[in-house]
C-alpha positions as CSV (number, residue, x, y, z in Angstrom):
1,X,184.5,144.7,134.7
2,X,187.0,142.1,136.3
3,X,188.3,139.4,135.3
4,X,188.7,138.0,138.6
5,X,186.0,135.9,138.4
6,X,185.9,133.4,136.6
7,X,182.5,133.1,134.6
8,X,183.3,136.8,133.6
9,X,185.9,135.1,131.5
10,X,183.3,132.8,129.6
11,X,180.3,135.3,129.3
12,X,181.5,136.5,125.8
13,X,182.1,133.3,124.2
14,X,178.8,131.7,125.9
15,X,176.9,135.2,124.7
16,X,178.0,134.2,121.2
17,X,177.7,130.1,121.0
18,X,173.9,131.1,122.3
19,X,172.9,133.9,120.2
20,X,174.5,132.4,116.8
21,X,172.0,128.9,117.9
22,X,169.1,131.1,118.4
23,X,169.8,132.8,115.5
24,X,170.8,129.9,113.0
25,X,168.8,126.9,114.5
26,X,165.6,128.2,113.9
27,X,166.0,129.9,110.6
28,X,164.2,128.2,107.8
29,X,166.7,126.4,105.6
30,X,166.6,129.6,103.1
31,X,168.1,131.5,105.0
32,X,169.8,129.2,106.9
33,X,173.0,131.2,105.1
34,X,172.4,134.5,105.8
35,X,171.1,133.5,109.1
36,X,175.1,132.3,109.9
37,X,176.5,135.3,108.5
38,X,174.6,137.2,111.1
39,X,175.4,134.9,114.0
40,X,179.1,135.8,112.2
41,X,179.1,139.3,113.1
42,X,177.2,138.4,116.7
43,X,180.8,136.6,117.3
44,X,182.5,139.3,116.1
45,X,181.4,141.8,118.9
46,X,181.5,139.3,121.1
47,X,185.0,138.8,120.5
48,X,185.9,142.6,120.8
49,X,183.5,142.0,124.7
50,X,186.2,139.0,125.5
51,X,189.4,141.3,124.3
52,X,187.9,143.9,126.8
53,X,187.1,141.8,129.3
54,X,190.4,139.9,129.1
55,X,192.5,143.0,129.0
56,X,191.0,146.6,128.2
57,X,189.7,147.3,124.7
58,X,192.9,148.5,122.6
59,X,192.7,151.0,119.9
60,X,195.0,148.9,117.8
61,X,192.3,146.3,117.7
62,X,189.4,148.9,116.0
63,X,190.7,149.0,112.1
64,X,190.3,144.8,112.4
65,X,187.2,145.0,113.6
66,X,186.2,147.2,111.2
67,X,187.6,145.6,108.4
68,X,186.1,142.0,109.6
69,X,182.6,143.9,109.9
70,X,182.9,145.1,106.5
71,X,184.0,141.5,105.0
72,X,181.2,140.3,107.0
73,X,178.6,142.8,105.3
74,X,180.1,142.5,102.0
75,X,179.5,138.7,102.3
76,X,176.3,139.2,103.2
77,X,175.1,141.6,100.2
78,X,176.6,138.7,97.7
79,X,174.9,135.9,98.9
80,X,175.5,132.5,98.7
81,X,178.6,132.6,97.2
82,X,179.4,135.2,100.0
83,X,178.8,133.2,102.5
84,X,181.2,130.6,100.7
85,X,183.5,133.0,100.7
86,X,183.2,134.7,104.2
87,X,183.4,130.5,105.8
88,X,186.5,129.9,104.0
89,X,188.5,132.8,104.6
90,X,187.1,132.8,108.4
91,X,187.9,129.1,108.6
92,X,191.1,129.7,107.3
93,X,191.8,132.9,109.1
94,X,191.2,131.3,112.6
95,X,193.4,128.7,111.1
96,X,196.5,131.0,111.1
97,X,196.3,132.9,114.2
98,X,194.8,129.6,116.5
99,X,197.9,128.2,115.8
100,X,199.7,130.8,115.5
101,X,199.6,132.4,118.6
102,X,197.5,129.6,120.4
103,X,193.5,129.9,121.5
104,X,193.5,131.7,124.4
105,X,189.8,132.6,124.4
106,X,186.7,130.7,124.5
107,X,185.4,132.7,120.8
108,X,188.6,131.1,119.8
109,X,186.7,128.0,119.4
110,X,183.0,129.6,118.7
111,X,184.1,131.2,116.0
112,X,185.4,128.3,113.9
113,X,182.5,126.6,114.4
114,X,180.7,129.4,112.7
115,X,182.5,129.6,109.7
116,X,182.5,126.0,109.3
117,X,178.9,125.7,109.3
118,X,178.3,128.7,106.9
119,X,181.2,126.9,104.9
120,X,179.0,123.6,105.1
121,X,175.6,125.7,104.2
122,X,176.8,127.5,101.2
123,X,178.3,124.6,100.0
124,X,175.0,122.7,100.1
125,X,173.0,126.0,98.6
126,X,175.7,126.0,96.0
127,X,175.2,122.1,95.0
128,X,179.1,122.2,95.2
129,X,178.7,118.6,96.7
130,X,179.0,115.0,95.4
131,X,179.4,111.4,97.1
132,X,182.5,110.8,98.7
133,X,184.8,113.6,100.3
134,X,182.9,116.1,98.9
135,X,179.7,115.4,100.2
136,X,178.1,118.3,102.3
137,X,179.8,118.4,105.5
138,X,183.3,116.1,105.3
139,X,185.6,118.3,104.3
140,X,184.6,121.5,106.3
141,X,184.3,118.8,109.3
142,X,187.5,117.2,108.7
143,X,189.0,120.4,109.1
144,X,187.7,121.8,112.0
145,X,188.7,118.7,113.8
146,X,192.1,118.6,112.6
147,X,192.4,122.4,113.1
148,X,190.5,121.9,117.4
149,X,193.4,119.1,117.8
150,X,196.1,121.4,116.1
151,X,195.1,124.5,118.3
152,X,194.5,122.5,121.7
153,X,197.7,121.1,121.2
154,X,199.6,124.2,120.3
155,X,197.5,126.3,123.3
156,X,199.1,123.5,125.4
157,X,202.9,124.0,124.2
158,X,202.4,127.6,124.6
159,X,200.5,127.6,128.4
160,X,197.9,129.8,127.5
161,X,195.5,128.2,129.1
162,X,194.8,131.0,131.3
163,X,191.5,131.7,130.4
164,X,190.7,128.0,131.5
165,X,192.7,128.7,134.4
166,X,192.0,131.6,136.4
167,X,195.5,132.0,135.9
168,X,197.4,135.1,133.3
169,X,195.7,135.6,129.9
């Protein structure tokens, strides 16, 4: 597949933003949890298709995947407090390496997304919620928009807007 055209370039990240709403948005609010952790794992393979698509799928890139498949599964066999779990450390992971390395991908953005609504579900589930900042939803929302700012800021100091850009990525 080429990445000379330019929708090729979205079709992972689109793949995942739609299947993680079918999948979440019309899952009762029971399992409105495990529901996200699926849509979770959906991302993941999608984010291995945009790696491949971007630039071949590299063997280095297989024990990650593996290991974030079996985080994601282990999350899912504990629950709730899984799901607690697998939203902070996701949230926090895509943290790092957004602005580490900037977000050269569309999942780049998807992704955080995900684990900030699991975050904001499990949370709820959980009860771990009073008035004020800890109300269900403010902090996990505060920091995805302080981490989008962060990382469209630091993707902009690094160029790597490539993706965006038909141009190198």
């Amino acid at each position: 597949m080429s990445s000379d055209y330019l929708w090729v370039r979205y079709l992972p990240g689109i793949v995942a933003a739609v299947v993680s709403a079918g999948i979440v948005y019309p899952a009762p609010r029971n399992r409105k949890i495990r529901a996200t952790m699926l849509a979770t794992l959906a991302g993941l393979v999608c984010m291995e298709g945009e790696y491949w698509v971007a630039h071949g799928f590299p063997a280095s890139d297989v024990p990650f995947f593996l290991a974030a498949t079996g985080v994601t599964l282990a999350a899912f066999i504990m629950g709730t407090i899984g799901g607690l779990v697998l939203g902070v450390v996701g949230l926090g992971f895509f943290s790092y390496v957004n602005l580490r390395y900037g977000a050269p991908y569309l999942l780049d953005y998807v992704m955080p997304t995900l684990y900030a609504i699991l975050t904001l579900y499990s949370r709820r589930e959980l009860n771990w919620v009073r008035p004020g900042i800890l109300r269900a939803g403010f902090l996990e929302g505060v920091w995805f928009i302080v981490l989008q700012v962060l990382v469209v800021w630091r993707t902009s100091h690094l160029l790597k807007w490539g993706w965006l850009t038909r141009g190198p990525w």
